[in-house]
Backbone as CSV, one residue per row, in Angstrom:
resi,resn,N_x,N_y,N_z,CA_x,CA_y,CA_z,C_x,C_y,C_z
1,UNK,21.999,-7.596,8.887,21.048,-8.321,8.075,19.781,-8.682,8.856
2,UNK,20.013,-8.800,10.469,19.184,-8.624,10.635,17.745,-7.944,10.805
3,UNK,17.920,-6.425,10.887,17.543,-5.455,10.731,16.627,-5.196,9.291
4,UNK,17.562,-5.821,7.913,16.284,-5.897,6.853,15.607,-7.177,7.222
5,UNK,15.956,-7.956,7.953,14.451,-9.282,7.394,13.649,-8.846,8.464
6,UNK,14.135,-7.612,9.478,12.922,-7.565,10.361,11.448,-6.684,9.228
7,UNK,12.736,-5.669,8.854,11.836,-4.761,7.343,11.135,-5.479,6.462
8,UNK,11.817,-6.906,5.801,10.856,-7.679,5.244,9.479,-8.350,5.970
9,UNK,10.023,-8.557,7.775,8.649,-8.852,8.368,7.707,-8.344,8.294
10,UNK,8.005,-7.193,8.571,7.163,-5.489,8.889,6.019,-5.746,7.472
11,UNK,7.150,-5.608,6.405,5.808,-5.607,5.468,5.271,-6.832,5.377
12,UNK,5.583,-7.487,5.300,4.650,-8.470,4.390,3.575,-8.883,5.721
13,UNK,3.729,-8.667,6.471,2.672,-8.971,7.723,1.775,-7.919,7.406
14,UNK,1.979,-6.579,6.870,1.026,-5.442,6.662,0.325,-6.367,5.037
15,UNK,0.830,-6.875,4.145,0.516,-6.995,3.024,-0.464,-8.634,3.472
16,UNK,0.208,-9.315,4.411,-1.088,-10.479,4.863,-2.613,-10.617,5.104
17,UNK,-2.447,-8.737,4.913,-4.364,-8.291,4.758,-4.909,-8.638,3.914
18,UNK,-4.099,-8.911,2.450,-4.792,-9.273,1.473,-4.636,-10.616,1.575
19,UNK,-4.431,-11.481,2.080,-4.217,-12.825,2.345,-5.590,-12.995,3.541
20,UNK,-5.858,-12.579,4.005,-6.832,-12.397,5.042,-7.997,-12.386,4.135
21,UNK,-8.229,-10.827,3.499,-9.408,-10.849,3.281,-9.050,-10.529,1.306
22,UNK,-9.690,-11.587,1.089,-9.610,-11.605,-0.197,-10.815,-11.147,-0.885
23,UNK,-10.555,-11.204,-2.221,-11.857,-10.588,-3.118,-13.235,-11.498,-2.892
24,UNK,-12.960,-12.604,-3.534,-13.871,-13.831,-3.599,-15.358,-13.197,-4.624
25,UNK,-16.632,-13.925,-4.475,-17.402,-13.410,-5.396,-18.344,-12.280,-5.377
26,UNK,-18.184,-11.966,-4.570,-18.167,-10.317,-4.476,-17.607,-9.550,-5.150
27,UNK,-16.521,-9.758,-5.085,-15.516,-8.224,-5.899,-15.367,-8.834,-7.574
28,UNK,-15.770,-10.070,-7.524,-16.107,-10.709,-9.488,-17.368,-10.211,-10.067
29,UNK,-18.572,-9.834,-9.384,-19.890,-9.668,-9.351,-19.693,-8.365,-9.671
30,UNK,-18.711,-7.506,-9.056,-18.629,-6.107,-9.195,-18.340,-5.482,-10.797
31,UNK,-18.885,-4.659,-10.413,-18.371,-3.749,-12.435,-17.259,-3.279,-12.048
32,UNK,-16.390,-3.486,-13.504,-15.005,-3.332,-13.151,-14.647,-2.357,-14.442
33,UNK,-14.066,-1.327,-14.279,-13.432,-0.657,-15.958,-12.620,-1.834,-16.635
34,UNK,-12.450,-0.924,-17.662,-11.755,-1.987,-18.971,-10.505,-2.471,-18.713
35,UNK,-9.683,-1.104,-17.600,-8.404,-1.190,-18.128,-7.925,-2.081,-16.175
36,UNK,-9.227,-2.631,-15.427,-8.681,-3.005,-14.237,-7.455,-4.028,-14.554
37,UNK,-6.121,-4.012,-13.700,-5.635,-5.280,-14.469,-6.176,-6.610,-14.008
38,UNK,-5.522,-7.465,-14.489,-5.756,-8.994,-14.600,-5.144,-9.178,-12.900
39,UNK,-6.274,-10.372,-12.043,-5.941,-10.480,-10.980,-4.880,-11.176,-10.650
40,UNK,-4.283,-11.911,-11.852,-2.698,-12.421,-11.175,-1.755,-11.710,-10.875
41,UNK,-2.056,-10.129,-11.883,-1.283,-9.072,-11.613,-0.742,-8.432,-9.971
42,UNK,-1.959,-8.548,-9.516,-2.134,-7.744,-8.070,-1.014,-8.375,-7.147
43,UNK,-0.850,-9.609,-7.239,0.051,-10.285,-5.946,1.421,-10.563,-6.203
44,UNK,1.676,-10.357,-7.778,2.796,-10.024,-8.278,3.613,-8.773,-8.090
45,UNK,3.094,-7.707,-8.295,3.026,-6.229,-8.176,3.461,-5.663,-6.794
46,UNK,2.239,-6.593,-5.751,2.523,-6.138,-4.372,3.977,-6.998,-3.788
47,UNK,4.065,-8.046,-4.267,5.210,-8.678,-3.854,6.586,-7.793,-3.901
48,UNK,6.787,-7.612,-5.091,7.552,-6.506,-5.413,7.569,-5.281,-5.150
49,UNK,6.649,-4.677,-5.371,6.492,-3.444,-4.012,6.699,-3.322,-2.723
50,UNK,6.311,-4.181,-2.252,6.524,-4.712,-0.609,8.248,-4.988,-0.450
51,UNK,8.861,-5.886,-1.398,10.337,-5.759,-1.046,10.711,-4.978,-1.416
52,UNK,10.101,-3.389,-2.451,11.555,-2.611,-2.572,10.732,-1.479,-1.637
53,UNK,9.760,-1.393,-1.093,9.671,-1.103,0.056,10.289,-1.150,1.563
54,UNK,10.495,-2.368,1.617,11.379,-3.322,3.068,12.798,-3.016,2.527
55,UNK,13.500,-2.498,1.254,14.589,-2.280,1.450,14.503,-0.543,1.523
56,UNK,13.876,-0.105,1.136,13.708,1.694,1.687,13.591,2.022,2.718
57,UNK,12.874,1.418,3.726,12.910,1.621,5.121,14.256,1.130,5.695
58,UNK,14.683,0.028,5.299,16.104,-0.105,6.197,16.846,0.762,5.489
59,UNK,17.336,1.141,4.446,18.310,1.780,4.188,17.955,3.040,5.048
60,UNK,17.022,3.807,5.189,17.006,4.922,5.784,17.305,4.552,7.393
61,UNK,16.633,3.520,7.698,16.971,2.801,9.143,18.718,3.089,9.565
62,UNK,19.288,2.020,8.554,20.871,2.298,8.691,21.368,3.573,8.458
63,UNK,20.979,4.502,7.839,21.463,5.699,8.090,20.628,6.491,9.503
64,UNK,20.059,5.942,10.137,19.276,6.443,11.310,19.803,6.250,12.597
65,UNK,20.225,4.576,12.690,20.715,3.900,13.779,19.212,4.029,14.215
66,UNK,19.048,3.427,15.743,18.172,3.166,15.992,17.172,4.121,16.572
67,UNK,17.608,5.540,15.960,16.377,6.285,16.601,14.742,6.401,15.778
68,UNK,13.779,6.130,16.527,12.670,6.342,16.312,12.082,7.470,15.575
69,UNK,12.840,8.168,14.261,12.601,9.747,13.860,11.086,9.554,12.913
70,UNK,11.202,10.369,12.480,9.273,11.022,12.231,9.626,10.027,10.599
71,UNK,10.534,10.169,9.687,10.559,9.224,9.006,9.840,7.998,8.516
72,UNK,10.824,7.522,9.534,10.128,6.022,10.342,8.856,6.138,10.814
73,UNK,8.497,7.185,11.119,7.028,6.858,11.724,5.580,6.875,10.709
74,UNK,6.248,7.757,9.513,5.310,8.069,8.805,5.396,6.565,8.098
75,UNK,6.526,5.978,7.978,6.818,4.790,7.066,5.946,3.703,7.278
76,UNK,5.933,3.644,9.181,4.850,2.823,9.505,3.814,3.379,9.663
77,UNK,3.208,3.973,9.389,1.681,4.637,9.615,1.436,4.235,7.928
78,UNK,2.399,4.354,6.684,1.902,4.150,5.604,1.480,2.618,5.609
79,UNK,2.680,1.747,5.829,1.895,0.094,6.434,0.711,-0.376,6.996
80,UNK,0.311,0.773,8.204,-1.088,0.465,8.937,-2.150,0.710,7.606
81,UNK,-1.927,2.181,6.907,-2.811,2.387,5.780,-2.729,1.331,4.755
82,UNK,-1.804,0.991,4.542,-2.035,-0.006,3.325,-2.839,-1.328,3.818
83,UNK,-2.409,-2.176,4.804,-2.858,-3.091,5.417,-4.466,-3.133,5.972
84,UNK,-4.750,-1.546,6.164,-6.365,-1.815,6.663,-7.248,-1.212,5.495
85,UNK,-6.489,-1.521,3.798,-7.189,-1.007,2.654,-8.118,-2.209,2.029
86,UNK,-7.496,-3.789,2.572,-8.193,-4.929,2.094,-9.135,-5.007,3.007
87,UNK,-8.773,-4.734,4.065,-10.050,-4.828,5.554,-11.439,-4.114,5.182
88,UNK,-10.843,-2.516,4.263,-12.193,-2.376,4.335,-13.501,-2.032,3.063
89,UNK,-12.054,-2.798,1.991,-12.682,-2.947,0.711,-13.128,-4.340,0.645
90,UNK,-12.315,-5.608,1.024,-12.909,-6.753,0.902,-13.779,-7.518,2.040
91,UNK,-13.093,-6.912,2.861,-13.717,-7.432,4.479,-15.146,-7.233,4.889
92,UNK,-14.598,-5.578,5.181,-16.204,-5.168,5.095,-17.072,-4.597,3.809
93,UNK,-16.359,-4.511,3.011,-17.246,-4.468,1.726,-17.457,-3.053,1.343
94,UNK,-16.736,-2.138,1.908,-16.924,-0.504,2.202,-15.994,-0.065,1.176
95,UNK,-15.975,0.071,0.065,-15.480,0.709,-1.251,-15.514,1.652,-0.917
96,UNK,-16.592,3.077,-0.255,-16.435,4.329,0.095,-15.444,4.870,1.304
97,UNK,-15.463,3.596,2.244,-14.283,4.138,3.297,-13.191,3.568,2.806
98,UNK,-12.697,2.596,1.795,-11.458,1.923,1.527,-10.866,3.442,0.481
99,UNK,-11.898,4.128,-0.206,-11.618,5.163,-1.457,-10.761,6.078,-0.314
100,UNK,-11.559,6.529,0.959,-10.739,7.408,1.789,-9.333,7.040,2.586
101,UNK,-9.289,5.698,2.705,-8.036,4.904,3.058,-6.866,5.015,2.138
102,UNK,-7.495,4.567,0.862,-5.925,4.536,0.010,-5.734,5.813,-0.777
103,UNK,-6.553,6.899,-0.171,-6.023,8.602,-0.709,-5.260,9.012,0.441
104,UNK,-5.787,8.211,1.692,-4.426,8.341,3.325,-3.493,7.933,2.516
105,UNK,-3.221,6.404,2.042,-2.116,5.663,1.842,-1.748,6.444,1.006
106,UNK,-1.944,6.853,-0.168,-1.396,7.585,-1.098,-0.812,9.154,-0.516
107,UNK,-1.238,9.389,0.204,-0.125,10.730,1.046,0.686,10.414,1.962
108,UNK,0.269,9.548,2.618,1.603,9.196,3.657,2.736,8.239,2.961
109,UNK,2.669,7.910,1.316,3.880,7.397,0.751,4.012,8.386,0.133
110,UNK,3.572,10.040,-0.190,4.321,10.759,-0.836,4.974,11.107,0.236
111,UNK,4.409,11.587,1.442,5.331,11.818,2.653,6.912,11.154,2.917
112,UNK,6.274,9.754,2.780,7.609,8.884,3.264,8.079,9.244,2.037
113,UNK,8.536,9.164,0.855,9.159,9.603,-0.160,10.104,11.097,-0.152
114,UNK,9.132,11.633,0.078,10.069,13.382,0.776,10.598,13.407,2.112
115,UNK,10.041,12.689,2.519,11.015,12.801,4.107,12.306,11.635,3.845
116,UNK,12.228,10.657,3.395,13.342,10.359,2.937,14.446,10.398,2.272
117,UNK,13.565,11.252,1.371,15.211,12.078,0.284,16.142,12.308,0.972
118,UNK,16.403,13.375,1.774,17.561,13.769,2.647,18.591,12.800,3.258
119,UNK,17.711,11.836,3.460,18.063,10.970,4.126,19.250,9.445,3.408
120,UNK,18.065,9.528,2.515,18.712,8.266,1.391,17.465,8.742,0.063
121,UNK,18.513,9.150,-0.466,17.579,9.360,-2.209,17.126,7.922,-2.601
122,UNK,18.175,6.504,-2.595,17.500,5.831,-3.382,16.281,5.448,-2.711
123,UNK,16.877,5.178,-1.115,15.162,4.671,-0.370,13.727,6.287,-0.685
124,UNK,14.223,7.202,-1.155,13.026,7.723,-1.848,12.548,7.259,-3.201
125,UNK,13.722,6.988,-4.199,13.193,6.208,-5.560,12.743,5.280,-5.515
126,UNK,13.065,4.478,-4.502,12.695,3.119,-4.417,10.490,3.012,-3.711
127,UNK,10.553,4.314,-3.609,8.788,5.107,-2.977,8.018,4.921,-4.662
128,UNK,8.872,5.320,-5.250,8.359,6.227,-6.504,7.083,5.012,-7.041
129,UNK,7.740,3.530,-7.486,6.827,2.495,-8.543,5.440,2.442,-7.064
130,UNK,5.907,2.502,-6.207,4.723,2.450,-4.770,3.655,3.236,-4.895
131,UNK,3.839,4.488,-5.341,3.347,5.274,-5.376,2.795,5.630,-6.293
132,UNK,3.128,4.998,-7.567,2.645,4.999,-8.820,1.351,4.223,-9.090
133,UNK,1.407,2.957,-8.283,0.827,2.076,-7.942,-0.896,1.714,-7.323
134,UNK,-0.123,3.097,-6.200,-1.528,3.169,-5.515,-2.169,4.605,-5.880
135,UNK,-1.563,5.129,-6.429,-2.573,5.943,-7.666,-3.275,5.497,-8.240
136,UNK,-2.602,4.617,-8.957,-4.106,3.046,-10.222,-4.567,2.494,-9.048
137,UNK,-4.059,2.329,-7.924,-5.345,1.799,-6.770,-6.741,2.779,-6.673
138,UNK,-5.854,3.387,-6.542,-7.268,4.857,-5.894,-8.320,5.450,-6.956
139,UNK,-7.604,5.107,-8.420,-8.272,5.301,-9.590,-9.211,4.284,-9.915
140,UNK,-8.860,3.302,-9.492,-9.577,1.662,-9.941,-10.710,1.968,-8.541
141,UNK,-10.647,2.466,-7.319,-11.068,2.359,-6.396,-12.775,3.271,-6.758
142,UNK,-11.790,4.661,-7.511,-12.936,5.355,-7.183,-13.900,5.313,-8.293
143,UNK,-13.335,4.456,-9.755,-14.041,4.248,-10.675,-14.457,2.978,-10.257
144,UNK,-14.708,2.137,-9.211,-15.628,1.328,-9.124,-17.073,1.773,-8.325
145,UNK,-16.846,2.739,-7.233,-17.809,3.258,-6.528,-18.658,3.840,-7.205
146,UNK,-18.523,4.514,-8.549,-19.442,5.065,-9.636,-20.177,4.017,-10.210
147,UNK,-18.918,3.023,-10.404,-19.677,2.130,-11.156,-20.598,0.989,-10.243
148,UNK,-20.447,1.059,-9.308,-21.147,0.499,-8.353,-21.985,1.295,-7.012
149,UNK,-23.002,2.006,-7.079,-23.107,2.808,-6.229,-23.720,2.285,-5.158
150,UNK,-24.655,1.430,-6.075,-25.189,0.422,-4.307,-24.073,-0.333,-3.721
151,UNK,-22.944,-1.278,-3.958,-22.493,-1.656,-3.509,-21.412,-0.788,-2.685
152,UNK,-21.290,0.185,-3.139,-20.150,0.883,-2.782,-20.039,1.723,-1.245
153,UNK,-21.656,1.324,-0.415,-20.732,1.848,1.450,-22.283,1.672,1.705
């Protein structure tokens, strides 16, 4: 048990980016499509993503024991991507490099998703709503840069 709350650390310390750098009136000022959702949505969504995330990585973990395999590595490289997507959409204000960030994030969780099958199918299903997710990220992302072109890098 110890081993998942380290997995629950892992993420939610990657997901504390958005706790860091938040929208504020900047990203309200911004043009937004019709269908962006509602912002209570977002921290709901990620909450839940983030834990059935932290349980996909350990399950593949426990079937790993403690070796360091490419898996795991892509798993955390998808964390670094997700975590430096608020840095550089809200932080620095770069909608055009955050658009190229969460099309990284969005391949290195199809990655972790296929490299995990073999391994543990459900910790790949458990990829799937993640991934679904940051698709409407990357869609919301890149229909704001249109809709915002000065603001957008």
């Amino acid at each position: 048990m110890i081993a998942l709350g380290l997995f629950f650390l892992v993420n939610f310390t990657a997901a504390s980016s958005g706790a860091i750098f938040r929208p504020g009136e900047w990203y309200e000022r911004l043009n937004k499509p019709g269908w962006t959702p509602p912002n209570w949505a977002f921290p709901v969504v990620w909450t839940t993503l983030f834990t059935m995330n932290a349980v996909s990585g350990w399950l593949v973990w426990r079937e790993l024991g403690t070796v360091l395999a490419v898996p795991l590595i892509v798993y955390g490289i998808s964390l670094a991507f997700n975590a430096g997507w608020s840095a550089l959409f809200f932080g620095l204000r770069r909608m055009d490099l955050a658009l190229a960030e969460v099309s990284a994030l969005w391949l290195s969780i199809a990655a972790v998703a296929v490299l995990f099958w073999p391994i543990s199918p459900l910790a790949a299903l458990l990829q799937l709503p993640y991934l679904t997710w940051v698709s409407v990220a990357t869609a919301l992302n890149l229909r704001m840069v249109q809709l915002n072109p000065r603001a957008a890098g």
